[in-house]
N, C-alpha and C positions, 0 to 999 in steps of 0.2 A: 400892890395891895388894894387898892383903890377902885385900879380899873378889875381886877377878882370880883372885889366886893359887891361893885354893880352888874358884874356880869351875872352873877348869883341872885340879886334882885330881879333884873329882867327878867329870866329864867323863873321864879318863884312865881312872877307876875302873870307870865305866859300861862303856867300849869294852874294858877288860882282864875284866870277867865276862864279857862276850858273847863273845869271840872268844879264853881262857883256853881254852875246854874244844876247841876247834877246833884250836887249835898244837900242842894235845898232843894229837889225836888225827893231826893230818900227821905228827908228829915220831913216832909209834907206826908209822907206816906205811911208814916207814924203818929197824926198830930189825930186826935179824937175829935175835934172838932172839921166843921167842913171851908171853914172860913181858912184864906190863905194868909190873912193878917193878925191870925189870933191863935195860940197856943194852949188848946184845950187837953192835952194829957199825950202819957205812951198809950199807944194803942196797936194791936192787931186786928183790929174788927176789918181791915180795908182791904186787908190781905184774904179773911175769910169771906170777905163779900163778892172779893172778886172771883172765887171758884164757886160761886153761886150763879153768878152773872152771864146766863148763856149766852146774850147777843157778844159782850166781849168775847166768850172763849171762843164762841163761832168763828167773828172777825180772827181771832190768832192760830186760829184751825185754819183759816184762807189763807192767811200769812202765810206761814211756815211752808203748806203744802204748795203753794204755787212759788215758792221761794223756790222748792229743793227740786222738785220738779222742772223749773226754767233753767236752776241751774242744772241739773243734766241733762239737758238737749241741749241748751248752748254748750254745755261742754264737748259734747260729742259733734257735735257740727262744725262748732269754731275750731277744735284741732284737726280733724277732714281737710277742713278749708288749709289749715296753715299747711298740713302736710301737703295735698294738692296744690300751691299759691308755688313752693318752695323747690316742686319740680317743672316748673315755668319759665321761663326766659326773664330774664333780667327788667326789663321794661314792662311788661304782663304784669309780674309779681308785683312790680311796684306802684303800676296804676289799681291792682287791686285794694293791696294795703290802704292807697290813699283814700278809695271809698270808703274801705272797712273805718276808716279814723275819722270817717264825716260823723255818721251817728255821736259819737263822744264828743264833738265838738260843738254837734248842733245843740240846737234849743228844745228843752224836754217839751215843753208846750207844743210846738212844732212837728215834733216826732209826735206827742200823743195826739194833737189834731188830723195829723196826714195818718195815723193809723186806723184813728174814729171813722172816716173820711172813706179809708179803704172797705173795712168792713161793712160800712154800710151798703157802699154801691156792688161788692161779692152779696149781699144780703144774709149774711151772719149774725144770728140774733147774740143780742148784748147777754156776759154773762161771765159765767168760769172759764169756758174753753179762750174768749178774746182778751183777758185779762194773760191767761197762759202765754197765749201765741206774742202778744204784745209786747210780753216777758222775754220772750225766748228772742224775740228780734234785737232786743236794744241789750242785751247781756252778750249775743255772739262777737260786737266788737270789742269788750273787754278779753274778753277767753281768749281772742287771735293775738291780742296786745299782750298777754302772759307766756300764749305756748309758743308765739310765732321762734321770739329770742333762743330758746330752746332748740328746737327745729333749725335753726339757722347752722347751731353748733355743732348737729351730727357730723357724721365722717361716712361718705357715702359708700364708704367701702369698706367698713364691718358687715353695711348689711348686703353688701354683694360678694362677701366673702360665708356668711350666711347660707346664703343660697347655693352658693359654689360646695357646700360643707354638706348640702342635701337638703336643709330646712326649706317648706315651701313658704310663700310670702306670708301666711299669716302666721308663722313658727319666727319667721323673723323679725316677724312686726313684733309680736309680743315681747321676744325673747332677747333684741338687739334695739329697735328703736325706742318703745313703749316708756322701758325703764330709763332710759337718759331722757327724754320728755316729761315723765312724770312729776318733778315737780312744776314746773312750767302747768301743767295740767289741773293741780291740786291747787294754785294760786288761782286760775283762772277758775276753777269753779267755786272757791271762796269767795273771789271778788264777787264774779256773777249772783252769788247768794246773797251776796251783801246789800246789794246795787238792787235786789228785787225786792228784799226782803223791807228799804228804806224808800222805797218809790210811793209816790204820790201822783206827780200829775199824768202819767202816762197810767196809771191804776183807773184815774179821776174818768179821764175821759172816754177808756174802753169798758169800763165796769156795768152790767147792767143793773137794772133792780134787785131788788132781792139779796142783794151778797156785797159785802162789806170786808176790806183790809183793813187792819191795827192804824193803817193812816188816813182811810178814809172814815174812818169809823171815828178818829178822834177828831178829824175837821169837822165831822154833823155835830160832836160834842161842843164843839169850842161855839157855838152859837148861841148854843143852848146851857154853854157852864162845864166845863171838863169835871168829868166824875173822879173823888179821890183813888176809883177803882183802878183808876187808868197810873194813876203814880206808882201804885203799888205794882201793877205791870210792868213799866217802867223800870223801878226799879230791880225784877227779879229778872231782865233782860240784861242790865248790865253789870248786875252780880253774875250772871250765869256767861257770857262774855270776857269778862275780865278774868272768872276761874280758867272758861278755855287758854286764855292765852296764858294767862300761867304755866299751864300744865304744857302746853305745846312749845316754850321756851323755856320750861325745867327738865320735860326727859330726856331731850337734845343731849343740855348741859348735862344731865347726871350719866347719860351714855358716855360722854365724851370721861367726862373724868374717872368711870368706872375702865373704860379703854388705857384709859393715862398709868391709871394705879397697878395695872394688870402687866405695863412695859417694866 
């Protein structure tokens, strides 16, 4: 009973650090005053200001689009790669993977400095497209690290039985590999959206003038006073987050048990 009952505290204690600094950052994003220490009323004004606030919407127009963008070229390149890595010889594939697992190991400062670095001496002016490209490099080792396990699991002989059946290689890519990969695929371009959409120093040091992401956009803030406008962003990110995973861990379950009710 004892040892329950602390386990339950632990546990209470864990999910009140993680999601402490979160409640007060909603409950900040109602408060009518601008002061963080002072509780001036319910308000919506922060929420109306903030669809007023072009330089924000701008930065979350960079956000998003170079988010969903990186994530589909690394997705598409990173599973290439695993499918090519996977008809390899043993030793090949494995010295690949291990470079592929350098980027995620290294130090983001690192990778954004040696990408700064590169750009400059190719003489590619600072901007949207190097923030892009920058994206897409350091997302393709996550994508390989979700589709590789996938790929590993085919059975090379449905899709040589494929072919033998008359389908040419891209009837039985789609038709025979695609779909047993797929989710391996759907994770990695999740992650990869993820990993782009919350980056900072690799954003930091390819970014040129002029253009601004939701992280660099809040570091120039934080100097100068983070605007309430930004909580209220904040917050309709992690309402709008949390609905997703809802919904994507309810239809499962409501398929599954509509299947159930149906035997």
């Amino acid at each position: 009973m004892i040892k329950t009952t602390a386990q339950r505290i632990y546990v209470a204690l864990i999910f009140i650090f993680l999601y402490a600094p979160i409640a007060t950052l909603m409950v900040l994003s109602f408060n009518a005053s601008k002061s963080r220490a002072k509780w001036g009323g319910f308000t919506f004004k922060w929420y109306a200001s903030l669809f007023e606030n072009e330089a924000i919407l701008k930065a979350l127009g960079n956000t998003l689009l170079i988010a969903f963008l990186s994530a589909i070229f690394a997705t598409l390149i990173g599973t290439a790669a695993c499918i090519a890595m996977q008809h390899m010889k043993r030793k090949g594939r494995a010295l690949l993977i291990g470079i592929a697992n350098i980027p995620m190991l290294n130090a983001e400062i690192v990778t954004g400095i040696s990408l700064m670095l590169l750009f400059i001496f190719l003489g590619i002016k600072f901007g949207f497209m190097t923030i892009l490209l920058a994206h897409i490099t350091f997302n393709i080792p996550y994508v390989i690290l979700s589709v590789m396990p996938r790929v590993k699991q085919l059975s090379p002989s449905t899709y040589e039985a494929a072919l033998d059946l008359g389908a040419s290689h891209l009837q039985a890519f789609f038709k025979v590999v695609f779909p047993d990969i797929l989710p391996g695929i759907v994770s990695g371009f999740i992650m990869a959206f993820t990993m782009s959409l919350d980056d900072f120093i690799i954003t930091y040091f390819t970014k040129g003038a002029g253009i601004d992401t939701l992280s660099t956009k809040i570091y120039t803030e934080v100097r100068k006073g983070i605007k309430p406008e930004m909580y209220a962003l904040s917050t309709l990110i992690f309402v709008t987050v949390l609905i997703l995973l809802l919904l994507v861990n309810y239809a499962p379950r409501k398929k599954q048990d509509t299947h159930s009710a149906k035997k």
